[in-house]
VOBA-1610 file (N, C-alpha, C; in pm, whole numbers, padded with zeros to 5 digits, always signed):
BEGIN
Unk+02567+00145-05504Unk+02684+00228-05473Unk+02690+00344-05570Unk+02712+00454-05540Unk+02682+00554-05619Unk+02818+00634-05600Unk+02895+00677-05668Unk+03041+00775-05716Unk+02988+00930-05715Unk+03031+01006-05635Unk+03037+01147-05617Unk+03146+01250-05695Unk+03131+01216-05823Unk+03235+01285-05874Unk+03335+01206-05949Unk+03433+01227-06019Unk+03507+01213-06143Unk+03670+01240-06067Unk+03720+01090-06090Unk+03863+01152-06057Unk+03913+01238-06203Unk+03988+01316-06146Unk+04064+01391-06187Unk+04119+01359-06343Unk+04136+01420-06426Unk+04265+01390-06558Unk+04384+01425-06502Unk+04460+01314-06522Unk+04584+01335-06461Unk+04693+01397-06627Unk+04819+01507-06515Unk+04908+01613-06627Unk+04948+01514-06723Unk+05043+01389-06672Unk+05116+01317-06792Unk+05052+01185-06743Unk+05133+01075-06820Unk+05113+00907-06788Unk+05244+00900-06803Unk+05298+00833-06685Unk+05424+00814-06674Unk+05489+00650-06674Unk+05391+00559-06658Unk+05438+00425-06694Unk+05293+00368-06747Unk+05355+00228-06781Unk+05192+00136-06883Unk+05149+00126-06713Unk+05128+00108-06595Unk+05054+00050-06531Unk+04975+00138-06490Unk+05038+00297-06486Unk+04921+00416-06478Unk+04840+00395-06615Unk+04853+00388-06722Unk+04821+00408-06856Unk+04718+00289-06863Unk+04744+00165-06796Unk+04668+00045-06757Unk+04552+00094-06695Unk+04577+00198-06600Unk+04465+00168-06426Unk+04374+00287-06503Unk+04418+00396-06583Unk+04308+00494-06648Unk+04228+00409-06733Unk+04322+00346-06847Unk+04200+00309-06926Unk+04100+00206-06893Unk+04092+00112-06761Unk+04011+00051-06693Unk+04019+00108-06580Unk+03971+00254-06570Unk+03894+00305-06419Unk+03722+00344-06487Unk+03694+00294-06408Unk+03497+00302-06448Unk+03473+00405-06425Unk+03360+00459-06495Unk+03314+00611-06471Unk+03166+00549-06387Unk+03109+00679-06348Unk+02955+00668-06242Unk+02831+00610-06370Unk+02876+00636-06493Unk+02755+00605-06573Unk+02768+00458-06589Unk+02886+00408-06597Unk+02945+00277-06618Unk+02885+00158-06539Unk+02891+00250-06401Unk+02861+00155-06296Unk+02687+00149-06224Unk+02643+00221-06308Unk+02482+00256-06323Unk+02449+00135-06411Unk+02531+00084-06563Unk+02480+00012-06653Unk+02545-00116-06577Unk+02624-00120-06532Unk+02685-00272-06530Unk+02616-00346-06440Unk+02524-00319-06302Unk+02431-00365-06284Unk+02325-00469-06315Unk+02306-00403-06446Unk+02183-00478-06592Unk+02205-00581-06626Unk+02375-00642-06624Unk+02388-00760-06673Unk+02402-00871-06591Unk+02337-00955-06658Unk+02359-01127-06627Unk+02491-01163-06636Unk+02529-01240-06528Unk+02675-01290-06539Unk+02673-01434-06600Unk+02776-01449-06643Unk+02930-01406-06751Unk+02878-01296-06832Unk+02961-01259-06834Unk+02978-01148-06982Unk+03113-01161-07035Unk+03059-01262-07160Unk+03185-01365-07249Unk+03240-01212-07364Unk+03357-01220-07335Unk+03460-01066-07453Unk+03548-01188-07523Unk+03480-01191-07652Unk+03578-01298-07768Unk+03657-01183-07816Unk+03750-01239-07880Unk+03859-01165-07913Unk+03945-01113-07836Unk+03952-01127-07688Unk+04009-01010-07561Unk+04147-01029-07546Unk+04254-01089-07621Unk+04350-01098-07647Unk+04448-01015-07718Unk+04331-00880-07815Unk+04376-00827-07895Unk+04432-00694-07801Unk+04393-00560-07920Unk+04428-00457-07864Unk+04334-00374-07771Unk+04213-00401-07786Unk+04113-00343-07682Unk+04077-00423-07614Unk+04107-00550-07609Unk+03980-00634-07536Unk+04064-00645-07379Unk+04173-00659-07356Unk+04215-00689-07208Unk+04192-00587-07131Unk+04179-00478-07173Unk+04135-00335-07119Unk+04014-00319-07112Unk+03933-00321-07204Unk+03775-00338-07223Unk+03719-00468-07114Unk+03824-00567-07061Unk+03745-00665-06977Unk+03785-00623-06853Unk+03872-00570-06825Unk+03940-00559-06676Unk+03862-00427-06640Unk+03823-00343-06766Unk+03700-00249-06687Unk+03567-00319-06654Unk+03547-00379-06709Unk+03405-00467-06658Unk+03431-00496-06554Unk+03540-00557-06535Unk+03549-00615-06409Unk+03538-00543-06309Unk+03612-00431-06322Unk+03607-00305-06225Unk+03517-00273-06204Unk+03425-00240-06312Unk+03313-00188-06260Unk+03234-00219-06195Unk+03221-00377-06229Unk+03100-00495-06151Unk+03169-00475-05986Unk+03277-00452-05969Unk+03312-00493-05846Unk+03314-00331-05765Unk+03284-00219-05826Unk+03266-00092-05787Unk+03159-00119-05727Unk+03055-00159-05806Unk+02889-00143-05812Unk+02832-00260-05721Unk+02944-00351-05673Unk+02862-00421-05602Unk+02825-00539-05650Unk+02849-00578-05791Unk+02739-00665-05840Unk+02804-00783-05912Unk+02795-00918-05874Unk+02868-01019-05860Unk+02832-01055-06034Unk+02954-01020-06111Unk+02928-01017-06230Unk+03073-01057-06277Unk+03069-01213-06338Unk+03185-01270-06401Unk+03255-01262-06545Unk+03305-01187-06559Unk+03352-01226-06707Unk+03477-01271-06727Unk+03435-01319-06849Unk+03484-01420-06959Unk+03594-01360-07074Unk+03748-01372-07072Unk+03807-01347-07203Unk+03818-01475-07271Unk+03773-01442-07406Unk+03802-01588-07471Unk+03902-01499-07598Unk+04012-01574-07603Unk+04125-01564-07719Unk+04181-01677-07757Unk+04277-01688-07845Unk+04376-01758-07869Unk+04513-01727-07760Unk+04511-01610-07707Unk+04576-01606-07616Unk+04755-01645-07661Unk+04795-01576-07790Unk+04965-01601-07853Unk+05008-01532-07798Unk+04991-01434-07701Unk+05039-01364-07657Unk+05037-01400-07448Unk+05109-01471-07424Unk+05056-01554-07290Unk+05020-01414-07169Unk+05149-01307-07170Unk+05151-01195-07080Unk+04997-01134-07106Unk+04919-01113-07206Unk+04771-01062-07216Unk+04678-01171-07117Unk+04746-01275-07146Unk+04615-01371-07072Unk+04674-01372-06896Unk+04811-01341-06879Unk+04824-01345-06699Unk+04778-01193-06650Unk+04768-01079-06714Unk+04776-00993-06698Unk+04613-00976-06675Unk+04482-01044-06768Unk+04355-01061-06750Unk+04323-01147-06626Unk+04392-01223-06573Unk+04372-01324-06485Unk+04406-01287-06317Unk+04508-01196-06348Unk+04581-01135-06219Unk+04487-01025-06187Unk+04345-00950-06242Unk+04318-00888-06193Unk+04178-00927-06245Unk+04135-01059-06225Unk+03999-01114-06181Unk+03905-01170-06287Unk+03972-01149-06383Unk+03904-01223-06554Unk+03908-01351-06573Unk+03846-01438-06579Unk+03870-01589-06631Unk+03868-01552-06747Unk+03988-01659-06780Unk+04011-01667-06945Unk+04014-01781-07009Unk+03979-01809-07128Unk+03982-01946-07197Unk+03984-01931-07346Unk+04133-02062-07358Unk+04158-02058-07484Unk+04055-02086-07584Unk+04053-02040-07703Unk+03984-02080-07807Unk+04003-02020-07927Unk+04032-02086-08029Unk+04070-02068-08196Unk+03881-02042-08246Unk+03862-01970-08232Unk+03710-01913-08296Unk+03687-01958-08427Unk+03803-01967-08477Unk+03763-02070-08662Unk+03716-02232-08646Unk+03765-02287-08500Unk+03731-02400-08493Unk+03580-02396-08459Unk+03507-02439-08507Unk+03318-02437-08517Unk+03354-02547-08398Unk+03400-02672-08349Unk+03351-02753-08217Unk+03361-02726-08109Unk+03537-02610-08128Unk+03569-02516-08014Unk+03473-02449-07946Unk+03433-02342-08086Unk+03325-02278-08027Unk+03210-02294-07961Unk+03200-02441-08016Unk+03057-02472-07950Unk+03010-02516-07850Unk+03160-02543-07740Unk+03175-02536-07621Unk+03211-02461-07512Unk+03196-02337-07596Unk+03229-02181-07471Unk+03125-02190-07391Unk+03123-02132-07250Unk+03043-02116-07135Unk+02917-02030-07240Unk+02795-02068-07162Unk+02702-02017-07230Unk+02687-01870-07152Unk+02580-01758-07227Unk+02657-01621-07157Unk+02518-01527-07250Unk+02436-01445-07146Unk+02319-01379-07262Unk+02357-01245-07317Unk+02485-01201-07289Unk+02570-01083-07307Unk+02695-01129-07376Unk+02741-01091-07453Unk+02855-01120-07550Unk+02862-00964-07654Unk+03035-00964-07572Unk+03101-00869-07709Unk+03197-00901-07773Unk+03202-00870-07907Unk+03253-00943-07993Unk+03352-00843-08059Unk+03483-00905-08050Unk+03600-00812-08137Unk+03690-00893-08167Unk+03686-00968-08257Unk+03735-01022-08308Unk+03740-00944-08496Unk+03894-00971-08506Unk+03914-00891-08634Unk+04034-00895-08711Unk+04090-00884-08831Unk+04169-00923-08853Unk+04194-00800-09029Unk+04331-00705-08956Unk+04283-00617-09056Unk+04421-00610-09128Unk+04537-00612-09037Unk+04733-00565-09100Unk+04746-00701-09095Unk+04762-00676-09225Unk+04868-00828-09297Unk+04763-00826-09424Unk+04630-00786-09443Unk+04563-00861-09547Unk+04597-00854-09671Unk+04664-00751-09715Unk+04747-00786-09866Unk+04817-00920-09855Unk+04910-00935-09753Unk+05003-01088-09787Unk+04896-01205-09768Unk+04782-01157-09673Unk+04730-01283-09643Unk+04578-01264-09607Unk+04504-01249-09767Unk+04365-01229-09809Unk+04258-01328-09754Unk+04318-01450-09768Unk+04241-01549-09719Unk+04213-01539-09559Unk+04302-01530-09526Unk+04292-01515-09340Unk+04221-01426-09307Unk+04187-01285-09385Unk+04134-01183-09315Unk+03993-01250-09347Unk+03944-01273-09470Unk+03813-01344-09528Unk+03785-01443-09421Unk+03841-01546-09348Unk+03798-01646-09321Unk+03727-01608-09166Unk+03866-01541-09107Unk+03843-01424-08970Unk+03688-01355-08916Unk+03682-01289-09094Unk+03615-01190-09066Unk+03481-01232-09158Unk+03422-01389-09168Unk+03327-01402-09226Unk+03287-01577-09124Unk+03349-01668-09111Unk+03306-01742-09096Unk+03331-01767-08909Unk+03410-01658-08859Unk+03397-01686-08679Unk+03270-01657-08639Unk+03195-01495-08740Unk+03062-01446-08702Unk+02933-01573-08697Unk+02994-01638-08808Unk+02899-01748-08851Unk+02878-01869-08706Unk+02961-01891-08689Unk+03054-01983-08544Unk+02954-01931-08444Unk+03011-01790-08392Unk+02962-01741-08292Unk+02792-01704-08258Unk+02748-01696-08388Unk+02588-01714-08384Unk+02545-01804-08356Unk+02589-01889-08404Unk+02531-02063-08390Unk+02556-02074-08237Unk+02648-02068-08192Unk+02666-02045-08068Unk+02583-01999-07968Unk+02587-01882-08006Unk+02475-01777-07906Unk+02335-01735-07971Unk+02224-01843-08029Unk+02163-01745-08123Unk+02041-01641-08037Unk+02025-01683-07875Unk+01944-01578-07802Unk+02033-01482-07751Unk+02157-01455-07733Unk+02266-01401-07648Unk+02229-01210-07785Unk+02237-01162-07683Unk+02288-00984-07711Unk+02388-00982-07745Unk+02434-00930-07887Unk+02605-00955-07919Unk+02586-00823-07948Unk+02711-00725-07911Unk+02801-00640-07940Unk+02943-00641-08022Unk+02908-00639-08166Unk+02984-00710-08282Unk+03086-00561-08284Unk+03215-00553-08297Unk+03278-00473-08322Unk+03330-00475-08482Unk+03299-00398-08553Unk+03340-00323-08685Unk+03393-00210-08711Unk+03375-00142-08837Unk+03478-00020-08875Unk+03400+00030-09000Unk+03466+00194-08939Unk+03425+00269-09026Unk+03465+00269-09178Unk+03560+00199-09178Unk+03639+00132-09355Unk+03544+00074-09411Unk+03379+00040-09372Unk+03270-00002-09445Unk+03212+00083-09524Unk+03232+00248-09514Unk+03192+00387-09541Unk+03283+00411-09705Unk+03215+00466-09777Unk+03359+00535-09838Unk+03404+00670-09790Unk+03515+00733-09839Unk+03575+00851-09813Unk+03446+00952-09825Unk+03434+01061-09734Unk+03322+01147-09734Unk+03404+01318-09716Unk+03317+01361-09816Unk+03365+01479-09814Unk+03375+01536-09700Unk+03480+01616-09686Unk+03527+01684-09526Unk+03453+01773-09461Unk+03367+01863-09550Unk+03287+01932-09489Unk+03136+01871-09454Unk+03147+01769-09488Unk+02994+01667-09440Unk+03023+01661-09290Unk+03085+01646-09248Unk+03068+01605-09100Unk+03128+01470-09095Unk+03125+01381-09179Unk+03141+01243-09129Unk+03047+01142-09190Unk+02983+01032-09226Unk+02951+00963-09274Unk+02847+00915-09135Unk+02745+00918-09194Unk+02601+00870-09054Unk+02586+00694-09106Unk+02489+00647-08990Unk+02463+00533-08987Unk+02369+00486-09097Unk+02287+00555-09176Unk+02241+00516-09264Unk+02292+00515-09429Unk+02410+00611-09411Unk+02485+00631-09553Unk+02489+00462-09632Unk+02491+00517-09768Unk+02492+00391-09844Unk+02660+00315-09802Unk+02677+00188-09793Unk+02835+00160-09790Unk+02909+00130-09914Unk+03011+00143-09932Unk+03084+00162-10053Unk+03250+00156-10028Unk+03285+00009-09915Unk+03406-00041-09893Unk+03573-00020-09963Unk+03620+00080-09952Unk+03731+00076-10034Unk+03890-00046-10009Unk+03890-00197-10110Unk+03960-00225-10080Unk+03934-00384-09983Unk+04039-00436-10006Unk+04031-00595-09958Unk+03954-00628-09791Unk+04042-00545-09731Unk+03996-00562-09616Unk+03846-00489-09575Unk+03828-00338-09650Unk+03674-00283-09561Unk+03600-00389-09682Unk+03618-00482-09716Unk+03524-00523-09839Unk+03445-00711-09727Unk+03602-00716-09667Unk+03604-00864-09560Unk+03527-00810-09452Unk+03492-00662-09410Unk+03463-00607-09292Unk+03299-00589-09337Unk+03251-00534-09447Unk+03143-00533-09425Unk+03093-00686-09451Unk+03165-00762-09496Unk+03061-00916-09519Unk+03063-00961-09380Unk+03153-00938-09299Unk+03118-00945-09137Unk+03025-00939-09090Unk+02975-00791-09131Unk+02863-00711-09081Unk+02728-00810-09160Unk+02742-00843-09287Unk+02650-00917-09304Unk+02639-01059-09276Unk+02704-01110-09269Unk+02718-01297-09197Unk+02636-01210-09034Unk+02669-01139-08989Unk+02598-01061-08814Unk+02441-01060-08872Unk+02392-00985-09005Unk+02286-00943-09029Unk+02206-01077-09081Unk+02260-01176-09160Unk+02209-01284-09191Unk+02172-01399-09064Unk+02269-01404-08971Unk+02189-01465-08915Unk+02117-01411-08769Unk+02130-01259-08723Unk+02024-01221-08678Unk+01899-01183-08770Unk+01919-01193-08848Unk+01722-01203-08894Unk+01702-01327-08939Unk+01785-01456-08960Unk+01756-01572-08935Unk+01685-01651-08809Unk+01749-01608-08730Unk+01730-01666-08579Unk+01715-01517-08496Unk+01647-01401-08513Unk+01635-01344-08415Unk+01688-01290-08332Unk+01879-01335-08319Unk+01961-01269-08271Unk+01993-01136-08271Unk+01987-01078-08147Unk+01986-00930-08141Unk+02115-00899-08105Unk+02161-00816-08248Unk+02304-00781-08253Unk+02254-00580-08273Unk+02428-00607-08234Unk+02483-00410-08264Unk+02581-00405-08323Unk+02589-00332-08452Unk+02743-00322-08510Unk+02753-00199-08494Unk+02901-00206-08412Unk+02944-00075-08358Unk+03045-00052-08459Unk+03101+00071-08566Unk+03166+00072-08670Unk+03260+00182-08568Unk+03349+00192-08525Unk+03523+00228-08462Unk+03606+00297-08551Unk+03637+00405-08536Unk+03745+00478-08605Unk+03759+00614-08551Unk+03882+00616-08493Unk+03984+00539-08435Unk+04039+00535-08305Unk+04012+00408-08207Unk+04041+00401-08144Unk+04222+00439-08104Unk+04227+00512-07983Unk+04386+00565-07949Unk+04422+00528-07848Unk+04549+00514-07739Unk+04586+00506-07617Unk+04752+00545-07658Unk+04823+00516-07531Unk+04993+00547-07576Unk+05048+00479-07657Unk+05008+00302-07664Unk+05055+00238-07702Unk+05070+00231-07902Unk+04955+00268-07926Unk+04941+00286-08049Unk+04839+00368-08084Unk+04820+00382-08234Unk+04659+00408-08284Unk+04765+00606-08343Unk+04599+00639-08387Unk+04656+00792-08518Unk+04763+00910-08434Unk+04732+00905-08364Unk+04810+00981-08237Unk+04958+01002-08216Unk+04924+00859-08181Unk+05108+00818-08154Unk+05186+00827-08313Unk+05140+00792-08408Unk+05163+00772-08571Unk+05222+00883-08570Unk+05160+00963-08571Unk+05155+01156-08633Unk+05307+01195-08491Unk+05256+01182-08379Unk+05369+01194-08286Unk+05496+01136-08316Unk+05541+01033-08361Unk+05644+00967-08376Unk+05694+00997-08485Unk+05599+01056-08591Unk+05683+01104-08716Unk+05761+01219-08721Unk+05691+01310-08580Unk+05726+01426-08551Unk+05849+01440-08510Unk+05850+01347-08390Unk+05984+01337-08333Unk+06079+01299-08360Unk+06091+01189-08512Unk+06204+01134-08545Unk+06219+01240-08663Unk+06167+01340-08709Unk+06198+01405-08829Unk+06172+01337-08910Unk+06051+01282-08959Unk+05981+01224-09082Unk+05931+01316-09151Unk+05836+01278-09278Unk+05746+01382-09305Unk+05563+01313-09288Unk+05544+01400-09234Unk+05341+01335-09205Unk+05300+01375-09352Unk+05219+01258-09409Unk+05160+01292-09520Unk+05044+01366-09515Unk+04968+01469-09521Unk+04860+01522-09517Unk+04765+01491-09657Unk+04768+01403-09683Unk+04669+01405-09859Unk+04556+01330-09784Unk+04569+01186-09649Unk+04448+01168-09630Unk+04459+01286-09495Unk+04376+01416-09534Unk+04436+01516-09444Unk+04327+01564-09299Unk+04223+01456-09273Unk+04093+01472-09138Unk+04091+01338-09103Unk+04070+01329-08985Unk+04020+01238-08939Unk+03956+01231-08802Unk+03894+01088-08762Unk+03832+01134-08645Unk+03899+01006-08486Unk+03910+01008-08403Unk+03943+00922-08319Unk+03883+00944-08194Unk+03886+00868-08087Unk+03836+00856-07957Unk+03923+00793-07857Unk+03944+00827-07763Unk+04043+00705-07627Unk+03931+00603-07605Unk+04054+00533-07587Unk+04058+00379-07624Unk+03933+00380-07436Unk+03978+00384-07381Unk+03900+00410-07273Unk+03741+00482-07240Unk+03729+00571-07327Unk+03587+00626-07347Unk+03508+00495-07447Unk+03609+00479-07543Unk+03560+00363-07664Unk+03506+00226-07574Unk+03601+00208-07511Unk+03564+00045-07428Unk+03435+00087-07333Unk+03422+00188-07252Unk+03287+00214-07207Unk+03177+00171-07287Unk+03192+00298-07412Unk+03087+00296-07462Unk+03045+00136-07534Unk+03141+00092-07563Unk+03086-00040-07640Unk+03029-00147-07502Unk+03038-00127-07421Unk+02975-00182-07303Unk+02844-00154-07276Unk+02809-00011-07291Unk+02730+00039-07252Unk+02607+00014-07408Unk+02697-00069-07475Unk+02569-00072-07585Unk+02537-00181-07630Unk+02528-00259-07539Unk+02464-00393-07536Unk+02318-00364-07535Unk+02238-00272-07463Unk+02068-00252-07488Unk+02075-00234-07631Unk+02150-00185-07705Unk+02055-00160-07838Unk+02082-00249-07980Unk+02105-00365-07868Unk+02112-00483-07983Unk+01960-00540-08017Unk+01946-00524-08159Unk+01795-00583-08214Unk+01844-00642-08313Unk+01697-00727-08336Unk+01670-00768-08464Unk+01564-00730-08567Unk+01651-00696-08679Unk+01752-00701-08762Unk+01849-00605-08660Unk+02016-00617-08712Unk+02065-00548-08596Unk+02080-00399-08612Unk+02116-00342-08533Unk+02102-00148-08507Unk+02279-00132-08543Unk+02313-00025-08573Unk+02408+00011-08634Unk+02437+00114-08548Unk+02566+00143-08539Unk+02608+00295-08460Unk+02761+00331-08460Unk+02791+00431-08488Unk+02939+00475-08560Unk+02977+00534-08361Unk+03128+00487-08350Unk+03170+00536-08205Unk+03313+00548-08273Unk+03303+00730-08210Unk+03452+00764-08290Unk+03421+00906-08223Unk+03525+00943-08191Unk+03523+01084-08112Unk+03428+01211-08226Unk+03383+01338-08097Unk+03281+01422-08231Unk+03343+01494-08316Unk+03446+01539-08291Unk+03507+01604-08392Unk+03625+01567-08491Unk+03606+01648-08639Unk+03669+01636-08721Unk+03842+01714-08716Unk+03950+01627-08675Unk+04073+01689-08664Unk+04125+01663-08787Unk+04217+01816-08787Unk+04298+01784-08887Unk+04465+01738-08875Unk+04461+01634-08973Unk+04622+01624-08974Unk+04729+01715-08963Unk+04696+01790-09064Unk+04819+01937-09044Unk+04856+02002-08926Unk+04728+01991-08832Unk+04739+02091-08702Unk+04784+02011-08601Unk+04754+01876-08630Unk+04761+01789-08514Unk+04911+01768-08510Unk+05005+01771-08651Unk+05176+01736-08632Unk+05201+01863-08568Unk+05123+01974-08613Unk+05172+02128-08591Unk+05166+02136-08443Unk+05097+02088-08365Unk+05067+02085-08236Unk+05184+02005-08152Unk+05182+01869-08236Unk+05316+01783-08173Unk+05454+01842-08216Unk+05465+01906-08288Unk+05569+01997-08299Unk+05602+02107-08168Unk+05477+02149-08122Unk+05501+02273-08042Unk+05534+02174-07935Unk+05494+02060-07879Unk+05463+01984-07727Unk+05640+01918-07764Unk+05631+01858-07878Unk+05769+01803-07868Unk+05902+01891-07887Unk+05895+02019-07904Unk+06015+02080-07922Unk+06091+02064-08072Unk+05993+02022-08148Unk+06031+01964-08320Unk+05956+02061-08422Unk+06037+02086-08494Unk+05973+02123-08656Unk+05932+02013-08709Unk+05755+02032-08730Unk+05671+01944-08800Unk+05681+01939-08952Unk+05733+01827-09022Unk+05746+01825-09162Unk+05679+01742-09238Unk+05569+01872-09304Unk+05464+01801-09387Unk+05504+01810-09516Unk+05382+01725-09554Unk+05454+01689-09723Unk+05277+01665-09758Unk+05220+01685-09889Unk+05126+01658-09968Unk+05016+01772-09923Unk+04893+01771-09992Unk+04830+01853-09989Unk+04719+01792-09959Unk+04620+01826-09889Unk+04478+01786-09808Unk+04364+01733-09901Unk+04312+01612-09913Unk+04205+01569-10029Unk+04082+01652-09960Unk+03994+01623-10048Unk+03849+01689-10043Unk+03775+01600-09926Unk+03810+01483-09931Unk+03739+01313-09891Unk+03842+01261-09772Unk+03797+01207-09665Unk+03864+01105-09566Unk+03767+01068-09512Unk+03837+00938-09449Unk+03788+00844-09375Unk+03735+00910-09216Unk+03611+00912-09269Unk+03551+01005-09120Unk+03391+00962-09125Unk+03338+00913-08979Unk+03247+00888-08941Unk+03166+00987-08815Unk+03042+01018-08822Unk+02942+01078-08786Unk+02907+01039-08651Unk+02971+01048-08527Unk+02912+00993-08423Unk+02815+01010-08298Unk+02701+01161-08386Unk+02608+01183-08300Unk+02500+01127-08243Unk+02485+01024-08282Unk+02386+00902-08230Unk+02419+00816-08103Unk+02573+00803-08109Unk+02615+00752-07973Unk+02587+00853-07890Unk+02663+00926-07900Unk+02687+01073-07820Unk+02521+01103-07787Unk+02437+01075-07822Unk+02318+01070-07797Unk+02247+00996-07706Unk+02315+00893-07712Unk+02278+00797-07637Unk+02360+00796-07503Unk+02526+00818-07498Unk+02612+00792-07407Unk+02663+00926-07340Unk+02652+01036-07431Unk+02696+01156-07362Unk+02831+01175-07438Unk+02879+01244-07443Unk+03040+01303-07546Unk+03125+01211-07460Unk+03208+01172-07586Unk+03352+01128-07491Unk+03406+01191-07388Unk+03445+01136-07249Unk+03482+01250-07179Unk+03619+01307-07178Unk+03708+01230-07236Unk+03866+01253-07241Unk+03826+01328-07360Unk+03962+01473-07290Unk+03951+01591-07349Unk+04083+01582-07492Unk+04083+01629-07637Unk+04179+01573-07678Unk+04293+01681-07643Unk+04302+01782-07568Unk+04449+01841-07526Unk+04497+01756-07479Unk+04440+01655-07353Unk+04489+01556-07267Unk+04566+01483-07378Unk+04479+01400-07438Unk+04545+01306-07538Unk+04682+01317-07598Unk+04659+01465-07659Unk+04755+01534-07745Unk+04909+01552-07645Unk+04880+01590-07518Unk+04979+01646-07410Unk+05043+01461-07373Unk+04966+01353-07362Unk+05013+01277-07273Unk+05111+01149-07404Unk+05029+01189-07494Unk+05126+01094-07626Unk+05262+01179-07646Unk+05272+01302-07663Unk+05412+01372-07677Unk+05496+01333-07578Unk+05413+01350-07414Unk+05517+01289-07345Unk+05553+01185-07391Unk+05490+01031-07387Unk+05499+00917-07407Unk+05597+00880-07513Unk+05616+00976-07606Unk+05685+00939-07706Unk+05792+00973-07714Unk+05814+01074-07653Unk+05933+01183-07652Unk+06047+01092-07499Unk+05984+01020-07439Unk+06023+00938-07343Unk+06023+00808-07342Unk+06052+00761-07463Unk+06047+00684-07509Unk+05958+00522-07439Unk+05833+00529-07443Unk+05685+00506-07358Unk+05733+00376-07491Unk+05649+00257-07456Unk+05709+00150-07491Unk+05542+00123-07589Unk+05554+00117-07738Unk+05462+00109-07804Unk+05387-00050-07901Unk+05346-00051-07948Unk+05297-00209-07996Unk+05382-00245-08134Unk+05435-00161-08169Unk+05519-00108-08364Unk+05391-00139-08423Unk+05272-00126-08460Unk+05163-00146-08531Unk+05052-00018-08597Unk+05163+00046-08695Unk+05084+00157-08742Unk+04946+00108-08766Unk+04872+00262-08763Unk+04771+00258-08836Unk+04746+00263-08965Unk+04822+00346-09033Unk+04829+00340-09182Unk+04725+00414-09182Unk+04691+00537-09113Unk+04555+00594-09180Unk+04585+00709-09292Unk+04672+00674-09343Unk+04728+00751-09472Unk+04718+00700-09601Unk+04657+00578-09573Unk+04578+00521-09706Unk+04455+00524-09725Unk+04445+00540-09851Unk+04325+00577-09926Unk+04265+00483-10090Unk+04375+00381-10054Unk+04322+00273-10207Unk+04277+00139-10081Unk+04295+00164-09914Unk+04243+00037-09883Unk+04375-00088-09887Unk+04439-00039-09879Unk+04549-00186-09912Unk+04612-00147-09785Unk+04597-00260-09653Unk+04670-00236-09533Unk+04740-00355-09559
//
């Protein structure tokens, strides 16, 4: 089945179920790759903030393309409306606590597996949890799958701060974790690396920053400060992001370049925005005087993402869109997750 064209970007998003049906509508490249896979295609973690969206496009897509392809959300599922909401539109789902090693070792078997499982706000009160999360489920889930293609989701908080005029931090930069949590995030990445070159498991760590949609993420942050008359801090003053919807593609689409030892690849929109312009902008869309406060560091949290883009083609969501459809959203009071990003820190303490 082959797609003639690109629906449209639509002017605003006017409720979550439009905001739902964009960020799981499949694009023509989508439905070219989804083909390739063996069914199930098991999404651990899909309970969170990308994964019910990231599975209900699979689903879509398999069922665009023709191609009788089942997937799998596996969560804890505390949130019951994520798991009817995966189920009502064709996802099997199944509970599972991923720390439990017997649990795990009875998930449907599956030669495709993406993995997002993560655990990043709260880790000052609760160090141990993010450590245990983010070191011993990887461990779980290998044992589990040790021939299965995993698509391990990580973060660019493995990087340190890179000067602004670099571009961004590439896949081979040395890492240099600032802080409790990017410190739990890269031993992730290595419990992934230890036991794919143990057993051969061919993994991808995809490092994310920062995923956006209405609901949350840098966007809405900077928007909402605008509108209530806050002040946006500009000291961590660049950064880089992507829709949450181009993001869930692409991490789909990068299941081929899982090897062993595993392949690395930064997915984060191409360009470097700045904070200052971006309140200055939600100022003009929202009808608000933007009130900044601090002065722009040399260094932020910014990753290099011409290697995807190499591989997948540029994000296709344009960021005016982005920029135009969060002002609405916010300014209309669009119903959000309360879960800053905090990308205004720079000692690492979320």
């Amino acid at each position: 089945m082959k797609i003639s064209g690109q629906p449209a970007i639509p002017e605003l998003i006017q409720t979550e179920q439009a905001l739902d049906e964009l960020l799981t509508r499949p694009r023509a490249e989508l439905l070219e790759f989804v083909r390739s896979l063996t069914s199930p295609l098991l999404v651990l973690g899909a309970g969170g903030k990308m994964g019910p969206t990231l599975a209900v496009l699979a689903r879509r897509a398999a069922e665009a393309a023709g191609h009788r392809l089942e997937v799998i959300a596996v969560s804890r599922f505390s949130d019951a409306r994520a798991r009817q909401w995966l189920e009502g539109r064709g996802v099997r789902t199944v509970n599972c606590d991923l720390l439990d090693r017997e649990a795990t070792r009875g998930l449907p078997a599956a030669e495709n597996v993406i993995y997002l499982v993560g655990f990043k706000f709260g880790t000052a009160e609760n160090p141990s949890m993010t450590w245990a999360i983010n070191t011993l489920v990887p461990a779980h889930v290998c044992e589990r799958y040790p021939a299965a293609r995993i698509v391990a989701l990580s973060t660019g908080n493995v990087y340190p701060l890179a000067a602004v005029g670099s571009g961004g931090a590439v896949e081979t930069d040395s890492l240099a974790p600032v802080g409790e949590y990017a410190s739990a995030a890269l031993a992730r990445e290595r419990l992934f690396e230890f036991c794919s070159r143990r057993q051969r498991t061919p993994i991808v760590l995809v490092r994310l920053n920062y995923a956006v949609e209405l609901r949350y993420g840098v966007l809405v942050d900077v928007a909402q400060k605008v509108w209530t008359g806050q002040r946006v801090d500009v000291t961590m003053g660049h950064l880089n992001c992507i829709w949450q919807g181009d993001a869930n593609e692409f991490i789909l689409r990068a299941v081929p370049q899982a090897s062993s030892p595993p392949s690395v690849l930064n997915l984060t929109g191409r360009r470097v925005l700045q904070v200052r312009e971006l309140a200055l902008r939600f100022g003009e869309l929202l009808g608000r005087k933007a009130q900044i406060t601090g002065a722009e560091a040399e260094t932020a949290l910014l990753s290099n993402s011409s290697r995807a883009c190499a591989l997948f083609g540029e994000p296709p969501t344009p960021l005016d869109a982005l920029l135009r459809w969060t002002a609405h959203w916010v300014s209309h009071d669009g119903r959000t997750l309360g879960k800053p990003t905090h990308f205004e820190v720079r000692d690492g303490k979320f």
